[in-house]
N, C-alpha and C positions, 0 to 999 in steps of 0.2 A: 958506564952506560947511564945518561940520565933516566932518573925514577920519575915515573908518566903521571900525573895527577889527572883527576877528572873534573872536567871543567865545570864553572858554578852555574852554566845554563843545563849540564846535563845532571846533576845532583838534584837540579829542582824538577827536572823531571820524572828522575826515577824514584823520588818521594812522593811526589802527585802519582805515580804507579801504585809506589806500595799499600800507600793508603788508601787508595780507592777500594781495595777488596772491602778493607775494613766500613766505607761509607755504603757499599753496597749492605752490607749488616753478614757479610759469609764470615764464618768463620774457618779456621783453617781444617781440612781434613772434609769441610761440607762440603758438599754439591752443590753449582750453581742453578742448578732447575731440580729443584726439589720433587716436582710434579714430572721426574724422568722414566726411561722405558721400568713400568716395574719389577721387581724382585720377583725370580724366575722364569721371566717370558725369556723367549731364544733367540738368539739373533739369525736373521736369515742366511747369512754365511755359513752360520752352522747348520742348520736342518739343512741346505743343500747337500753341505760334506757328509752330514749323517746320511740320508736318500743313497747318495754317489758308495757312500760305504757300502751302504747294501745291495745296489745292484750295478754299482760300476765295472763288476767286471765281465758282467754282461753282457752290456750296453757296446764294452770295446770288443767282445766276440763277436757281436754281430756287426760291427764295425769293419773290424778285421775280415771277416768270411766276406762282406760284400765289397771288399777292397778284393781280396782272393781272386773273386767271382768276374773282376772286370769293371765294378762301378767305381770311375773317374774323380768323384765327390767325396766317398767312402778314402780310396787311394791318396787324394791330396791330404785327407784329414791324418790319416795315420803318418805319412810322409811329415807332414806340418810338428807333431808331435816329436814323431819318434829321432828326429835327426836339427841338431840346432842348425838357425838361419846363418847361412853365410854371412861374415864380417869382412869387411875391405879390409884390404890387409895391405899397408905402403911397404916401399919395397927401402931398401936400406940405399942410401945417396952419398954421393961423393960431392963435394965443391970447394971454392978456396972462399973460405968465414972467417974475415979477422974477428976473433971474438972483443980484443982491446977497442975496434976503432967505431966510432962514435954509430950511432942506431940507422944514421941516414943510408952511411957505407956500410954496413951490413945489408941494408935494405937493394941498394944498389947489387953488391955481390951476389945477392940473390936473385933478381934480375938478369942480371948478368950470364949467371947459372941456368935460367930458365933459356933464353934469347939464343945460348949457346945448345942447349939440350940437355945440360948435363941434368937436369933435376926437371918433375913435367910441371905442366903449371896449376896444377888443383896444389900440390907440393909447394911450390913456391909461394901461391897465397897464403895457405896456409902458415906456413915459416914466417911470412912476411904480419897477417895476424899475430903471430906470437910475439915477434918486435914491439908492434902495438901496443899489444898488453901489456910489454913489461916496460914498456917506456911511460905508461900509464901508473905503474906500480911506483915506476923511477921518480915522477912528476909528485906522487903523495909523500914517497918516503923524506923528498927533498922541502917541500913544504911543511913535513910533522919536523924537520930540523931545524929550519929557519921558523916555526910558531915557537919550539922549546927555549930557540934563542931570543928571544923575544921577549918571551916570558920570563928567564932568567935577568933579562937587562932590566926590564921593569922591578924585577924583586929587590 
């Protein structure tokens, strides 16, 4: 496997990176806003959680009781909590996938699968996305081959 060097347009930029901390005058382990929230004020995420410590369990009693009681608002809010939101769930497909033959005839077969019923068509896009993407993948991997070779002829 050829060894990947980093090119001399991206070397000059990642030293224009590193040096910049140092042009701003930070040093390492500083803080960039020295004038930052100061030394022991609370962050408000916490004082909520603190609050909710102390009387959250309350708050869901009387939540709970007016769910109990018949209030609709109360109900959804407990429901909403207490039980995770349904997740679509696709269902397991059969079809005929050459996996060897070229991205178009996959793309076809899948088509093909929809047109017939075997597979619905949220599914079929889907799948058919995923070709996409990996012919996307296919498109760079194929281009970092032919830059390497290139690079090598030049050397």
């Amino acid at each position: 496997m050829a060894e990947t060097q980093t090119p001399e347009w991206l070397k000059a930029h990642q030293e224009a990176n590193a040096s910049s901390a140092g042009q701003r005058g930070w040093q390492p382990g500083q803080s960039g806003n020295p004038r930052g929230r100061p030394v022991g004020s609370r962050n408000k995420k916490k004082v909520i959680a603190d609050e909710f410590a102390k009387d959250g369990s309350a708050v869901a009693r009387v939540v709970m009781d007016a769910a109990l009681a018949g209030d609709m608002q109360a109900a959804n809010l407990v429901l909403q909590r207490l039980s995770p939101p349904l997740r679509a769930r696709a269902e397991k497909v059969t079809f005929e996938l050459t996996p060897d033959a070229p991205l178009t005839t996959q793309a076809q077969q899948i088509m093909t699968a929809v047109a017939e019923g075997s597979i619905d068509p949220e599914t079929g896009q889907l799948l058919i996305n995923c070709i996409t993407a990996f012919a996307g993948l296919k498109q760079v991997d194929e281009l970092e081959a032919r830059l390497i070779a290139l690079e090598e002829k030049q050397a």
